[in-house]
KEKE-3310 file (N, C-alpha, C; in steps of 0.2 Angstrom, whole numbers, plus 5000, padded with zeros to 4 digits):
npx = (5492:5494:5499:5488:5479:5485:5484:5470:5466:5474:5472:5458:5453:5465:5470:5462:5458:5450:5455:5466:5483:5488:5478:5475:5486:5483:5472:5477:5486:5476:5471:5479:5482:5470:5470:5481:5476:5466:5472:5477:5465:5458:5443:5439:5443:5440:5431:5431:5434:5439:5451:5455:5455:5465:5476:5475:5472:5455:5438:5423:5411:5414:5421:5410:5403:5413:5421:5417:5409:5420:5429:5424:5419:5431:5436:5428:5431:5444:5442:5435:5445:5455:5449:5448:5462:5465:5456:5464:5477:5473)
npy = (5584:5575:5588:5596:5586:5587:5601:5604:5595:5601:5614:5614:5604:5600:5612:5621:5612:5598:5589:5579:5578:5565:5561:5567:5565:5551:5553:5560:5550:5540:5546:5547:5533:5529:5537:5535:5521:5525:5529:5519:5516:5507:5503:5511:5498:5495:5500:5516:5518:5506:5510:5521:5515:5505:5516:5521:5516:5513:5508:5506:5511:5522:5527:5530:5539:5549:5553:5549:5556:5569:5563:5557:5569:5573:5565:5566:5577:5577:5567:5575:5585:5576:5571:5584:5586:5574:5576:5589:5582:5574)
npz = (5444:5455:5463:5462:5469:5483:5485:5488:5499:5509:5510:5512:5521:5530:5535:5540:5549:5550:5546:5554:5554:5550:5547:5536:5525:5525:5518:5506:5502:5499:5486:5480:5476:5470:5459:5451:5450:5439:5428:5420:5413:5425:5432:5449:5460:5472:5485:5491:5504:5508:5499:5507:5521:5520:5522:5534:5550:5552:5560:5548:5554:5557:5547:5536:5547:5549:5538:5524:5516:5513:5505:5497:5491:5487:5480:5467:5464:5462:5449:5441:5440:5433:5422:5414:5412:5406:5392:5388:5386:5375)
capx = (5487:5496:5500:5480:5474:5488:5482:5463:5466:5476:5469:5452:5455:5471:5471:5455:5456:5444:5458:5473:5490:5486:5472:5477:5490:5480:5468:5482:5488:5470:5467:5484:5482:5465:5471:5486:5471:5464:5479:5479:5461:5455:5439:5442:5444:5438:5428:5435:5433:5445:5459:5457:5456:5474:5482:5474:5465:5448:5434:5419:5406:5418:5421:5403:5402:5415:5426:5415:5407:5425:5434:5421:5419:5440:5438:5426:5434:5451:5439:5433:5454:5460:5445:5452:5468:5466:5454:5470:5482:5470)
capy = (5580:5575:5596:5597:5584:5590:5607:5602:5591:5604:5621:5612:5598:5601:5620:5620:5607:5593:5582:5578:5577:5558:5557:5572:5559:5546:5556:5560:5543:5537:5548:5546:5526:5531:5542:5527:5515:5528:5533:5516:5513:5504:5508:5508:5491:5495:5507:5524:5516:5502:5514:5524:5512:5503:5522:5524:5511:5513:5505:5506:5515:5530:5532:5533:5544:5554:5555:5547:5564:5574:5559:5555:5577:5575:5559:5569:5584:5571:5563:5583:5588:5571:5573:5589:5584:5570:5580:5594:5578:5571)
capz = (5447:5463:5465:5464:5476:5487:5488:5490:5504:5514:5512:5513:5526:5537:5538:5543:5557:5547:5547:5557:5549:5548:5540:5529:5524:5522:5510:5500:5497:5495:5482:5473:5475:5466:5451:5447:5445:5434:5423:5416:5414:5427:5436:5454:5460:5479:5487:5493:5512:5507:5501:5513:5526:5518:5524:5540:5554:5554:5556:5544:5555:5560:5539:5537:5550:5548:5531:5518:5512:5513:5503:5490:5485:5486:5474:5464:5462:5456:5444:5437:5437:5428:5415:5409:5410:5398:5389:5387:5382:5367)
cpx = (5488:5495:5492:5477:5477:5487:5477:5463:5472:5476:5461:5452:5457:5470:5465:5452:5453:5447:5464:5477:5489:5483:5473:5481:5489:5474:5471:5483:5481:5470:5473:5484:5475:5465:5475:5481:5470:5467:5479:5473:5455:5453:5442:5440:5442:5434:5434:5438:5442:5453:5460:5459:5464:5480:5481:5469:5462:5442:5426:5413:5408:5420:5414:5400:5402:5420:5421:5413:5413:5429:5429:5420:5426:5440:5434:5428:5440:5448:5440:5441:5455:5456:5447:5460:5470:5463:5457:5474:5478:5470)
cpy = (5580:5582:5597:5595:5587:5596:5608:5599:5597:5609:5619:5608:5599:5606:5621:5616:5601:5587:5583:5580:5570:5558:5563:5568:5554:5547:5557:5554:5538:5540:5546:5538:5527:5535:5536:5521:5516:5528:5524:5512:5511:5507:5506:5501:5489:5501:5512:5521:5512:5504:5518:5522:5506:5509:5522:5516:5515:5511:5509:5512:5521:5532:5536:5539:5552:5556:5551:5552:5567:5568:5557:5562:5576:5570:5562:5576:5582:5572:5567:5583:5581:5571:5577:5587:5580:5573:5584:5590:5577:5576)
cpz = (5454:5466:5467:5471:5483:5490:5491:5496:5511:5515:5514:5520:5534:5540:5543:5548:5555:5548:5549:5551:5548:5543:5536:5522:5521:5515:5506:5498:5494:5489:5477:5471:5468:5460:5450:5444:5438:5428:5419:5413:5418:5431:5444:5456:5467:5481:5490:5501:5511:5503:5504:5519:5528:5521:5532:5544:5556:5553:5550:5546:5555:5552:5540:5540:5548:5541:5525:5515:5509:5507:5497:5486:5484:5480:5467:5458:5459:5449:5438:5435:5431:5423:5412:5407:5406:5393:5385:5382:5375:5361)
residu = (UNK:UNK:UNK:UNK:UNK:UNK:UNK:UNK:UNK:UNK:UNK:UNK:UNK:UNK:UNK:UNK:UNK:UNK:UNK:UNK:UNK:UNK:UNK:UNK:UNK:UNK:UNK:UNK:UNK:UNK:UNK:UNK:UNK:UNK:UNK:UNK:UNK:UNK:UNK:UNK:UNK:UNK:UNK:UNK:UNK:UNK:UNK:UNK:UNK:UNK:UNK:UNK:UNK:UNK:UNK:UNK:UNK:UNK:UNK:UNK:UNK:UNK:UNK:UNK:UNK:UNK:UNK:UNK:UNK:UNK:UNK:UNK:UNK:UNK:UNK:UNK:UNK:UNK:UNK:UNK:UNK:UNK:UNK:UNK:UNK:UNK:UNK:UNK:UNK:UNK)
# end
């Protein structure tokens, strides 16, 4: 799963300029803070903004702007891997 979001966020993101090494960084640990909720249940417990924003400072309009889109198809496309993934365990 980490292997996953890690490849998604830097063939898609970083290579491609979309997002610094910071915020590359920061999208990964958002999204890995966000699959741990998962893995034991819990829905998430914050918006994406607010794990995202615990990695990286920024405020609220500049997500909006700029990462809310790219970080909710990366939480999305999580969501799609970890469903088959348990799907495959059960």
């Amino acid at each position: 799963m980490e292997n996953f979001v890690k490849e998604k966020i830097l063939i898609n993101y970083f290579l491609k300029g979309k997002f610094t090494k910071e915020e590359a960084e920061a999208a990964f640990l958002s999204l890995n803070d966000i699959i741990n909720d998962w893995c034991p249940g819990i829905n998430l417990k914050n918006s994406v903004f607010e794990y995202y924003s615990s990695h990286v400072n920024i405020s609220k309009e500049n997500y909006l702007k700029n990462y809310r889109t790219k970080l909710e198809y990366l939480v999305n496309l999580a969501r799609d891997e970890f469903t088959n993934y348990m799907l495959k365990e059960i």
